[in-house]
Structure formats: C-alpha cells, structure tokens
C-alpha positions as CSV (number, residue, x, y, z in Angstrom):
1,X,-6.7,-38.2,1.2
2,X,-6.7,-34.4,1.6
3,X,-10.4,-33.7,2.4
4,X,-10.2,-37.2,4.8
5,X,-7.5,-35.9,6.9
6,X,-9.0,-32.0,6.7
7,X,-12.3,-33.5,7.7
8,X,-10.4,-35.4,10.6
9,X,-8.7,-32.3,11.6
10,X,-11.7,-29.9,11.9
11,X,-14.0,-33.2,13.7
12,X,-11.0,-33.3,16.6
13,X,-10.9,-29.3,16.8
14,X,-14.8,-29.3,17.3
15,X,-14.7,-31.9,19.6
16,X,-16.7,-33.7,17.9
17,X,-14.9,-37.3,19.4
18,X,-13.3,-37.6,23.4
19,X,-10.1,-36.2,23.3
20,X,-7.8,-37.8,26.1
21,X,-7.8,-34.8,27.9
22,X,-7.7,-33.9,31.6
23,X,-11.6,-33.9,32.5
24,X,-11.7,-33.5,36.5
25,X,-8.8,-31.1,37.6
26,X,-8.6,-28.8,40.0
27,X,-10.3,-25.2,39.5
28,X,-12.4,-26.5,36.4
29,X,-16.1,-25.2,36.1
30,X,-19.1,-25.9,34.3
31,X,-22.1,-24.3,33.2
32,X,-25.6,-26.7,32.4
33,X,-28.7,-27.0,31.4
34,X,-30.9,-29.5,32.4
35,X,-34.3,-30.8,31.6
36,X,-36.6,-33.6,33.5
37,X,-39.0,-34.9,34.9
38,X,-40.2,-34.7,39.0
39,X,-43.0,-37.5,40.5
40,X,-45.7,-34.2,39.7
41,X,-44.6,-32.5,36.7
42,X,-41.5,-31.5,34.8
43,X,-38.6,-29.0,35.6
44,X,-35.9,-27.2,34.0
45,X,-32.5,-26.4,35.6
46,X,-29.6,-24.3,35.0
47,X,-26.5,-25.5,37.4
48,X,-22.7,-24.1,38.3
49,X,-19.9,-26.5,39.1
50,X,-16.4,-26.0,40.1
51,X,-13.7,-28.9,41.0
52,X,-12.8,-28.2,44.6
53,X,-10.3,-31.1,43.8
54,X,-9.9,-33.7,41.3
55,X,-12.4,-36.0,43.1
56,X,-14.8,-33.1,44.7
57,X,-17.2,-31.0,42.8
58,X,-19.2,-28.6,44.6
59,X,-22.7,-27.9,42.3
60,X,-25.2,-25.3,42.6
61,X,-28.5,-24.9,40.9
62,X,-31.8,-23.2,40.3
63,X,-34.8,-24.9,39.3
64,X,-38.4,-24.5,38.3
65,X,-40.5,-27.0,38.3
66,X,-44.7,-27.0,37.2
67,X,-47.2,-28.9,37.0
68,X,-50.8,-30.1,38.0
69,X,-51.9,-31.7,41.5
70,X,-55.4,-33.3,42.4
71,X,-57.4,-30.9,44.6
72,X,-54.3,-28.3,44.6
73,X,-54.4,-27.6,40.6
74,X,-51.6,-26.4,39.1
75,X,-48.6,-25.5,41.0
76,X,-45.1,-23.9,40.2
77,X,-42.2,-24.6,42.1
78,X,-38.5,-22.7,42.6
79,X,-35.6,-24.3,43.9
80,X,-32.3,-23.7,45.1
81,X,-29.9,-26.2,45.8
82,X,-26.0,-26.6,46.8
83,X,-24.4,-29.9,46.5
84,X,-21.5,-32.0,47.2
85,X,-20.1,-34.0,44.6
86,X,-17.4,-36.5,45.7
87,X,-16.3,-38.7,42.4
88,X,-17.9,-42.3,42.6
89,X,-15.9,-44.0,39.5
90,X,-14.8,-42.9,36.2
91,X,-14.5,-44.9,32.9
92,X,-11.9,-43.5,31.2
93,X,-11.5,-40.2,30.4
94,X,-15.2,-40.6,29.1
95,X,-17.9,-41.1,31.8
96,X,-17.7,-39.8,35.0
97,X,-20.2,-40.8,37.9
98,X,-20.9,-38.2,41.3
99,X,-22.7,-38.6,44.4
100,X,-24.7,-36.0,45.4
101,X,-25.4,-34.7,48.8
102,X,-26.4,-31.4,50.1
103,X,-29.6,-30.0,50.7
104,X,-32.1,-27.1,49.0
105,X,-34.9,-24.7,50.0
106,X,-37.9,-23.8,48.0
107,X,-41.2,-22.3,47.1
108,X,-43.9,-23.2,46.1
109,X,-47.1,-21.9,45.1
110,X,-50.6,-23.9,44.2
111,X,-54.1,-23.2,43.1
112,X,-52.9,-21.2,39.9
113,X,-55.2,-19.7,38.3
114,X,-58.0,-21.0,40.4
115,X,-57.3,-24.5,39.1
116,X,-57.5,-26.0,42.3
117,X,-60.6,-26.8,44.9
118,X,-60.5,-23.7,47.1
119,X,-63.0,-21.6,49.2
120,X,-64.1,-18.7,47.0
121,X,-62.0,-15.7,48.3
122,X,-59.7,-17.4,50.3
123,X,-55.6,-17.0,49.8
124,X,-53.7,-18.9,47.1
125,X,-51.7,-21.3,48.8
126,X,-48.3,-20.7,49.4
127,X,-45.2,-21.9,51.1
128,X,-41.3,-22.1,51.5
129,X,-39.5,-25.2,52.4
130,X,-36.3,-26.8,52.5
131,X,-34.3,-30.1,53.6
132,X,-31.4,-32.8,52.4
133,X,-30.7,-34.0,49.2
134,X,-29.3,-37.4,48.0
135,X,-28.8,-38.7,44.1
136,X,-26.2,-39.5,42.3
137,X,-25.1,-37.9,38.7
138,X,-23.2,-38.7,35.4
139,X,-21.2,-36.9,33.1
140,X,-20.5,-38.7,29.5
141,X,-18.1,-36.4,27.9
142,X,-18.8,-35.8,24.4
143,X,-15.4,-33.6,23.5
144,X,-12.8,-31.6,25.8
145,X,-15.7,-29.0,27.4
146,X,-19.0,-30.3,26.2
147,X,-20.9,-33.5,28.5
148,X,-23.9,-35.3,28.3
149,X,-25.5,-35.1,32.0
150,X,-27.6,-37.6,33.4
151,X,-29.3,-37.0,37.0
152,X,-31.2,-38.3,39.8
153,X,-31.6,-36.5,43.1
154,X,-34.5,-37.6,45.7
155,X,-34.8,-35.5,48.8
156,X,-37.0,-34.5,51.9
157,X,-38.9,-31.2,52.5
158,X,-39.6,-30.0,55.8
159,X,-42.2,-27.0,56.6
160,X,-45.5,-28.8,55.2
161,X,-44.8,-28.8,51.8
162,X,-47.7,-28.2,49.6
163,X,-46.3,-30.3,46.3
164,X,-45.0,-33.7,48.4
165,X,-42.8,-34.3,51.2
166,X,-40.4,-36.7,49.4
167,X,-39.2,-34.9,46.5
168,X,-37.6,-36.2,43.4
169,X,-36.1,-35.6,40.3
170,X,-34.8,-37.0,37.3
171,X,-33.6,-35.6,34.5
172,X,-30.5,-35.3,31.1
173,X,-28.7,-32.3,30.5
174,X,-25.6,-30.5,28.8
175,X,-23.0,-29.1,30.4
176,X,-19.9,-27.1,29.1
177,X,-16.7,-27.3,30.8
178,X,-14.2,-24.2,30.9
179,X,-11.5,-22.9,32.9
C-alpha cells in the first residue's frame, strides 16, 4: 500500500495525469515545438504563446518548411507568422480548441542545388511573400504545463509565390506551459 500511494504521488507531481488546474489564465505562456506536413513537403516549427486574456491567445512562430516541386526542384521555405487565438470551446480542463487568424511573410528559395529545370547560368529563384492566415488549433493537456498540440492553418500568399499561392499546413506538436 506504501509503494501504490508513493507511486501515485510521484505520477501526479510529474504530471503524468490532468490535474484540475487553471489552463487558460491571464499572463500564461508557452513554448512549442511542432512537426507537419504542408501540400509540398514537411515543416518544423517552434511557436511563443501568451494569454492576452483567458479566452485570447496571441501566438507567434517560425517555420521552415522543404521539400521537392516539379520543374522547380527542391525548395526551402522560412516563415514568420503572428496570430490571433480567440478560445472556440474547451472540454474540461483537458482540451482546449483556438481559432487562428493573423497573417505571415516568407521566403522562399527553389532550384536547390540545381535540382530544378533552369537555364544554365541563370539566378536561383528567389522570392519573399506574405498574406492572411486562417486554421484552427488544439491543445489536449497532458499534465499542469505539458500539451499535446494539434494544428491546421491554410493561408494565401501574395507577391508570386514560387512554392503555391494557397498555402497550408498541418501538423502535432508539444507545447510547455509556464508562467
């Protein structure tokens, strides 16, 4: 009976089960990581949130995305994005679900490595671009600071892209919560 409730005790201070703790309040943050996929290739994150209010996240990110393109080769892709996360629903003190809107700039750079189909001597293709952002995103809390994130974001580039002009992403993540 010892070990059981020592084993019960060390499981709740890891956070190993959902404590009924405060989750969205006022001045929270969080640091993520995230991994996915784009309609091209694949991408890996790393995001910043803070709880403007208990209902209103505000999220920023960095992203870089690669991956191959017919006629354009392999391409590579950094992004910046800043969005607004107004709280959808929440089950519990367990799953919380955002919407996101905001928008992002980028750039993006083709023909690595002379992968793609391009005059001999003429300039890797290059360009920035940047536009609005829609998805939606949820958190499934795990413990008091650590989530499971789940996202989807679709947006549209202006400035010719290079990659596509209807962008999206979708992708899991972790995300540590902290004061």
């Amino acid at each position: 009976m010892k070990k059981l409730l020592l084993v019960a005790l060390l499981l709740d201070g890891a956070g190993a089960a959902p404590a009924l703790a405060q989750r969205h309040v006022k001045h929270m943050a969080a640091w993520g990581a995230h991994v996915g996929r784009s309609e091209t290739g694949t991408y890996y994150e790393a995001s910043y949130t803070s709880l403007l209010t208990n209902r209103l996240a505000l999220r920023g990110s960095g992203l870089r995305e690669t991956g191959t393109l017919a006629g354009r080769g392999q391409y590579e892709r950094y992004a910046g994005r800043v969005l607004l996360a107004p709280q959808l629903l929440r089950v519990g003190e367990v799953a919380y679900v955002h919407l996101l809107l905001g928008g992002g700039a980028g750039y993006e750079h083709t023909n690595l490595n002379g992968t793609g189909e391009q005059a001999a001597g003429a300039q890797t293709p290059q360009r920035f671009t940047y536009g609005p952002q829609a998805g939606l995103e949820a958190d499934f809390f795990l413990g008091n600071r650590l989530s499971l994130v789940a996202t989807a974001t679709k947006g549209y580039l202006f400035n010719n892209p290079l990659i596509e002009q209807w962008l999206g992403h979708a992708g899991i993540g972790l995300r540590y919560h902290f004061r």
